[in-house]
C-alpha positions in Angstrom: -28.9 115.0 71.9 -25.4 114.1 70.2 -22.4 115.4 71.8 -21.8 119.2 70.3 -17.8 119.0 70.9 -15.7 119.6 68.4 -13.9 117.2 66.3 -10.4 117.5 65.9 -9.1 118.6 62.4 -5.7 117.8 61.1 -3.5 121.1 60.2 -4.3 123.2 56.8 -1.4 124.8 57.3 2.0 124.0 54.6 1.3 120.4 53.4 -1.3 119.4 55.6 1.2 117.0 57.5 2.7 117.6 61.1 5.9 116.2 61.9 6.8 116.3 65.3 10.2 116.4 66.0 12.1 113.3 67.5 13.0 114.0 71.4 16.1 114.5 72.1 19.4 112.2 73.0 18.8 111.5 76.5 21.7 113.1 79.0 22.9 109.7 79.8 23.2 109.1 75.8 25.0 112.1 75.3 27.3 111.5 77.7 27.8 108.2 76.6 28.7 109.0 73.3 30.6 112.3 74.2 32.9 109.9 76.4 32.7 107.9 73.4 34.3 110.5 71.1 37.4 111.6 73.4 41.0 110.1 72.5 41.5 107.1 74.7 45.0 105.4 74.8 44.7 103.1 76.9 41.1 100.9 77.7 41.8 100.8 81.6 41.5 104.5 81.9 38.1 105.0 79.8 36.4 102.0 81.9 37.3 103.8 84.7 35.8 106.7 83.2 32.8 105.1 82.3 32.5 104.0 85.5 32.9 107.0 87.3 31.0 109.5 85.0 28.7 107.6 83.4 27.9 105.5 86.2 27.7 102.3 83.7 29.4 98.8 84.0 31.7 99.2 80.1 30.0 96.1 78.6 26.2 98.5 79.5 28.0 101.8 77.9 29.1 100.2 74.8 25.6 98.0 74.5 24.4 101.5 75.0 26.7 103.2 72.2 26.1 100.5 69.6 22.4 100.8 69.8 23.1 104.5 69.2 25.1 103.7 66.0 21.3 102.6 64.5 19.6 105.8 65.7 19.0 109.0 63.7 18.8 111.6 66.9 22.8 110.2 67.9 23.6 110.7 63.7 21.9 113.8 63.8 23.8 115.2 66.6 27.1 113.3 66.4 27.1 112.5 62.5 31.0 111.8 62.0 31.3 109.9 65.8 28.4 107.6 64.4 30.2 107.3 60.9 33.7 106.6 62.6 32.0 104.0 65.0 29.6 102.4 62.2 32.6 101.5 59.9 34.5 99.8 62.4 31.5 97.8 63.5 31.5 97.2 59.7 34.6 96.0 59.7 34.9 93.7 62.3 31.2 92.1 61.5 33.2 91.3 58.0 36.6 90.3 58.8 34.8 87.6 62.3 32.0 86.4 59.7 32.3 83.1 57.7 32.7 85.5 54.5 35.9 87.0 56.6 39.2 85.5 57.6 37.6 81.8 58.4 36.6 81.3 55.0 40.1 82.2 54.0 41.7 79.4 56.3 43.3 76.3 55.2 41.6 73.5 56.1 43.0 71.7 58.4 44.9 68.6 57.5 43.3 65.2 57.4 44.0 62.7 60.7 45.8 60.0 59.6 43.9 56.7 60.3 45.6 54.1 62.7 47.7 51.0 61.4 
């Protein structure tokens, strides 16, 4: 006898598609980019404060923070932090790559062969 249990149907209900909604930031990724969006002077006092908060070496809080920049939960909930952030990562990919300032050096000049 075939097994009588029921089959599961998708949703008639609006378009027939259910979107679940993405989970949200994680409280060490809120924090991180909460720190991340206070007014910092000086860099000594935020790695401290990474440190001590966050409980994070900096170079792990700011690996963290720039994988952020690329996730639509941090834009969602931090939209003009991720803008802010994203343009300078913008910026500095285009002024360090070979289209930057080092294709805009002179070239050195040429060694002058021995006598």
């Amino acid at each position: 006898m075939p097994d009588a249990s029921p089959v599961p149907q998708p949703s008639t209900e609006g378009d027939g598609a259910r979107a679940e909604a993405p989970a949200p930031l994680t409280p060490q990724e809120r924090a991180s980019l909460e720190l991340e969006s206070e007014p910092w002077k000086h860099t000594a006092p935020k790695d401290r404060a990474i440190r001590t908060r966050l409980g994070l070496e900096p170079v792990d809080h700011y690996l963290m923070v720039r994988s952020l920049l690329q996730d639509p939960r941090a834009a969602r909930e931090f939209p003009a932090l991720v803008a802010r952030l994203s343009g300078r990562v913008d910026e500095a990919r285009s002024r360090y790559s070979l289209g930057g300032w080092a294709a805009e050096a002179p070239a050195p000049p040429a060694a002058e062969e021995p006598r």
